[in-house]
C-alpha positions in Angstrom: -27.2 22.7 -14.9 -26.8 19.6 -12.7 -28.0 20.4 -9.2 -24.9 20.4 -6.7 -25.1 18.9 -2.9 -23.1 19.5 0.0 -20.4 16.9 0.6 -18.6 16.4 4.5 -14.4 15.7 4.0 -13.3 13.5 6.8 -9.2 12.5 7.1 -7.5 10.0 9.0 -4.0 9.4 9.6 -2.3 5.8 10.3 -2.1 4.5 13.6 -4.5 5.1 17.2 -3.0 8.3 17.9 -4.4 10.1 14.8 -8.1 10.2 14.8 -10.5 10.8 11.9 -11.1 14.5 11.4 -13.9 16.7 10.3 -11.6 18.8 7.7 -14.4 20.8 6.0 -17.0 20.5 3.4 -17.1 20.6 -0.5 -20.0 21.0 -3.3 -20.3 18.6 -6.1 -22.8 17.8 -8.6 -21.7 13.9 -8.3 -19.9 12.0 -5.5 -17.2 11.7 -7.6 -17.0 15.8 -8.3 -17.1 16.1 -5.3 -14.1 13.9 -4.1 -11.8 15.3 -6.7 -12.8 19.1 -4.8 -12.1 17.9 -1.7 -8.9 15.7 -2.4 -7.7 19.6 -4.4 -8.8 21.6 -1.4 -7.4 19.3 1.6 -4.6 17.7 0.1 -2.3 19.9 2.3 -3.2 17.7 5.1 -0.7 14.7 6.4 -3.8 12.1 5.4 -4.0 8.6 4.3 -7.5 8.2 3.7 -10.5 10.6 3.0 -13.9 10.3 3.3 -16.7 12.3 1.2 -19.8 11.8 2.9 -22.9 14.2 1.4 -24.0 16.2 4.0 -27.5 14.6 4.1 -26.6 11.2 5.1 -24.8 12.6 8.2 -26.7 11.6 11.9 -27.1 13.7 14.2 -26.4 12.0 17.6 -26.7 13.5 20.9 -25.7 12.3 24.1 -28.7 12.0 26.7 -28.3 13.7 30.0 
């Protein structure tokens, strides 16, 4: 059995007034598997592009006080 990461879904819509959203997350053995999941589980959404980020790559950044 491959091992299977965690995968980030991000949507955006056309124009300014739509930003990109955090829809959710998926688990996929390849970026690919996981981009099929995610275009099967948030296909209900008004989107015209997604994003499949894994999970590791994200950055946390905090704002300093």
């Amino acid at each position: 059995m491959r091992p299977v990461d965690n995968y980030e879904v991000f949507t955006a819509r056309v124009g300014e007034e739509h930003p990109l959203r955090h829809n959710g997350n998926v688990r996929g053995a390849e970026p690919v598997d996981a981009a099929v999941y995610a275009h099967l589980m948030y296909d209900e959404w008004r989107w015209r592009e997604m994003f499949v980020v894994p999970s590791k790559s994200i950055v946390r950044v905090i704002r300093p006080e």
